[in-house]
C-alpha positions in Angstrom: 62.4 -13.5 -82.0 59.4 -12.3 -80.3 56.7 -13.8 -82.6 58.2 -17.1 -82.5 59.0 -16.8 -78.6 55.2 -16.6 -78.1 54.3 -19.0 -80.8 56.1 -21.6 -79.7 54.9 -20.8 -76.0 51.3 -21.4 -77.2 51.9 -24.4 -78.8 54.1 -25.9 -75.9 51.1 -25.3 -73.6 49.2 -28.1 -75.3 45.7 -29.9 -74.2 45.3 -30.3 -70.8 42.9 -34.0 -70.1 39.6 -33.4 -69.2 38.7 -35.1 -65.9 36.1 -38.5 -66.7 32.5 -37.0 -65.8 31.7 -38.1 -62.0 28.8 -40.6 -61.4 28.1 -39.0 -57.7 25.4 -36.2 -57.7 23.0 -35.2 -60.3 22.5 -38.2 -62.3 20.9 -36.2 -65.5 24.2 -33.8 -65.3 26.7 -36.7 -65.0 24.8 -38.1 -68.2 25.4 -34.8 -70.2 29.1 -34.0 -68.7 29.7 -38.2 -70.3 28.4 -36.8 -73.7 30.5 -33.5 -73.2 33.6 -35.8 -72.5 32.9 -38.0 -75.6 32.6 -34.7 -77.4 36.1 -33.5 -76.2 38.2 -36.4 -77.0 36.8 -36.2 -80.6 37.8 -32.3 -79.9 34.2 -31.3 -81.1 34.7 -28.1 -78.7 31.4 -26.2 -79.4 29.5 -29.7 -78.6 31.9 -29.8 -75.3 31.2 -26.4 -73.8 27.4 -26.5 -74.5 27.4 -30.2 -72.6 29.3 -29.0 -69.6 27.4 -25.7 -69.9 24.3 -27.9 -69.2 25.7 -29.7 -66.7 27.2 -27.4 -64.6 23.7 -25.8 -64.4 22.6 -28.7 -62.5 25.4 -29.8 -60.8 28.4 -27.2 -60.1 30.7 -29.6 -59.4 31.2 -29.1 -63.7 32.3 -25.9 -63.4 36.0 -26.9 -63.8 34.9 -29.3 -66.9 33.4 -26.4 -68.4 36.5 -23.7 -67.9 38.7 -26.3 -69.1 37.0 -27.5 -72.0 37.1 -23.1 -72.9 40.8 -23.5 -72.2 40.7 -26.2 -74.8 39.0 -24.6 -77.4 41.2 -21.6 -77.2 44.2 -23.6 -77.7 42.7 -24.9 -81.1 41.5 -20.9 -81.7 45.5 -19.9 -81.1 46.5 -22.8 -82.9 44.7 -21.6 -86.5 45.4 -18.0 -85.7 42.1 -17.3 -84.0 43.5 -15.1 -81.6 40.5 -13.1 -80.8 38.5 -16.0 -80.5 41.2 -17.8 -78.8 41.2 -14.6 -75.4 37.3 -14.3 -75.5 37.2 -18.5 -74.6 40.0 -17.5 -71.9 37.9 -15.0 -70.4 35.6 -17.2 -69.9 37.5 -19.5 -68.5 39.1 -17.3 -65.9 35.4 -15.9 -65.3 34.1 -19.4 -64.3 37.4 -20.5 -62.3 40.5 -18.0 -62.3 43.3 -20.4 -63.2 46.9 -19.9 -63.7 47.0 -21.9 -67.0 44.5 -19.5 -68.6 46.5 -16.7 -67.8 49.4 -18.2 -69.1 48.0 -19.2 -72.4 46.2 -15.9 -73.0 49.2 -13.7 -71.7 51.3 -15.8 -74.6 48.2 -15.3 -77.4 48.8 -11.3 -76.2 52.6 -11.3 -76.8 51.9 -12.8 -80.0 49.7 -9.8 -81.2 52.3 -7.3 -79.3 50.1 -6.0 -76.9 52.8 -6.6 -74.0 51.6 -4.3 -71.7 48.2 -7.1 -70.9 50.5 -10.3 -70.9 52.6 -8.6 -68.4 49.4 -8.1 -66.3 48.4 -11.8 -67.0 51.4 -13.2 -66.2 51.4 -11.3 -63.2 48.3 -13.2 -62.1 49.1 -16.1 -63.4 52.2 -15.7 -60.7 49.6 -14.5 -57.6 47.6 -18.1 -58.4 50.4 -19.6 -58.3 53.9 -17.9 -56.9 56.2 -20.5 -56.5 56.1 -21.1 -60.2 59.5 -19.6 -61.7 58.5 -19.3 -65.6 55.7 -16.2 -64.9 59.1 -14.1 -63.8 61.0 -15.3 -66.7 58.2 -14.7 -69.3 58.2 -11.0 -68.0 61.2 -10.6 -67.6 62.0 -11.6 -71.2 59.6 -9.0 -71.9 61.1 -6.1 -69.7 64.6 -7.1 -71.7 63.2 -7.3 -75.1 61.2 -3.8 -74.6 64.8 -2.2 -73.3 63.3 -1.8 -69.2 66.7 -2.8 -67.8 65.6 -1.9 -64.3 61.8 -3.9 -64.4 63.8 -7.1 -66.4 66.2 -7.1 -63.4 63.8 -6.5 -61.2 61.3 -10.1 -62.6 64.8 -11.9 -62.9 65.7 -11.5 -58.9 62.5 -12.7 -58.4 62.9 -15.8 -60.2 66.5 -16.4 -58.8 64.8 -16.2 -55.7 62.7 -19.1 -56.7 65.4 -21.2 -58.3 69.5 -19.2 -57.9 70.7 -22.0 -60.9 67.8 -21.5 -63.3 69.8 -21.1 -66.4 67.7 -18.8 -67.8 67.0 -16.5 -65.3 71.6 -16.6 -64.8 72.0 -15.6 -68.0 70.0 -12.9 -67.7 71.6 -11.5 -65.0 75.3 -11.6 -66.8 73.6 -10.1 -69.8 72.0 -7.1 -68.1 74.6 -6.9 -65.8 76.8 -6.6 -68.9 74.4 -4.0 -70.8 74.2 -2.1 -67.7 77.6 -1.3 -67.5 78.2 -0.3 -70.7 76.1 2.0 -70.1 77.3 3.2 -66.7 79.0 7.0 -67.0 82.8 6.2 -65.4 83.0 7.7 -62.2 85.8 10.4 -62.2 84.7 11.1 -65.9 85.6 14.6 -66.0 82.4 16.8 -67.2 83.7 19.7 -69.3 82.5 23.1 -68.1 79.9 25.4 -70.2 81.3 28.1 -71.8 81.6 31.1 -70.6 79.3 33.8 -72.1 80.1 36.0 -75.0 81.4 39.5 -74.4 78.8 41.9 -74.6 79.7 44.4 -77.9 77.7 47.2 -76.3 79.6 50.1 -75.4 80.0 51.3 -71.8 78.0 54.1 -71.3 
């Protein structure tokens, strides 16, 4: 369930559009960021990055064009199981311009190689960049329940009831912990039997 959770999140995250290369500014750089967009649409990502590389050198208004087109690559890294690959483009990504979406697709590539503990954290910014954004709770809160952190999953599932109080996800988590939680519960009343006394010493009296 885990595995195909956080495969299917990486593949629902798709190709975001890269934005047509401006003609304002650097003339030279809006020449290279054109190639770099050609490059992109054919999904030639190596060609892509080292175009908006170049162009972002001399005008930073390419900066985004350049995280993006990492993004991008990543996504096809993930895609054929490149998952390394796939996190080392995302960090480059978020280095260049810290963007929700990056967290989010790298957080997903980390659940899918169980290593919960850094798509928690990613998620986590991924919800600081953007905090009205329900799905960040969800996602760790899904991975609270699945890791049996009753208290932490109920904890990320308030928080996205606070968003949204009829996300269906985030009510059906609440009856299901609620549920687990008192199945847990000890019974108040429950009488606790006493310890037993301690045995009679055999020792004579002296």
């Amino acid at each position: 369930m885990k595995t195909s959770f956080a495969l299917c999140l990486i593949t629902t995250l798709g190709l975001a559009t890269l934005p047509a290369a401006q003609q304002e500014g650097n003339p030279e750089a809006a020449k290279i960021a054109r190639e770099a967009s050609a490059a992109a649409k054919d999904q030639n990502w190596d060609k892509a990055i080292d175009g908006f590389r170049k162009a972002s050198e001399k005008d930073r208004k390419y900066t985004a064009s350049l995280a993006l087109a990492y993004q991008q690559r990543a996504f096809s890294y993930a895609n054929d199981n490149r998952f390394q690959d796939a996190m080392n483009d995302l960090a480059e990504s978020i280095k260049i311009k810290p963007d929700p979406r990056a967290y989010e697709q790298r957080a997903a590539i980390e659940m899918r190689v169980n290593d919960y503990d850094k798509a928690l954290a990613d998620y986590a910014e991924a919800s600081k960049l953007n905090p009205g954004e329900i799905k960040y709770h969800n996602y760790r809160a899904y991975i609270y329940e699945t890791r049996g952190d009753l208290q932490n999953a109920a904890t990320e599932n308030d928080a996205a009831l606070k968003i949204n109080s009829k996300n269906k996800e985030a009510v059906d988590r609440k009856a299901r912990l609620q549920k687990i939680q008192s199945a847990n519960a000890v019974p108040t009343g429950t009488p606790v039997a006493a310890p037993n006394p301690p045995a009679p010493s055999k020792k004579k009296p002296r």
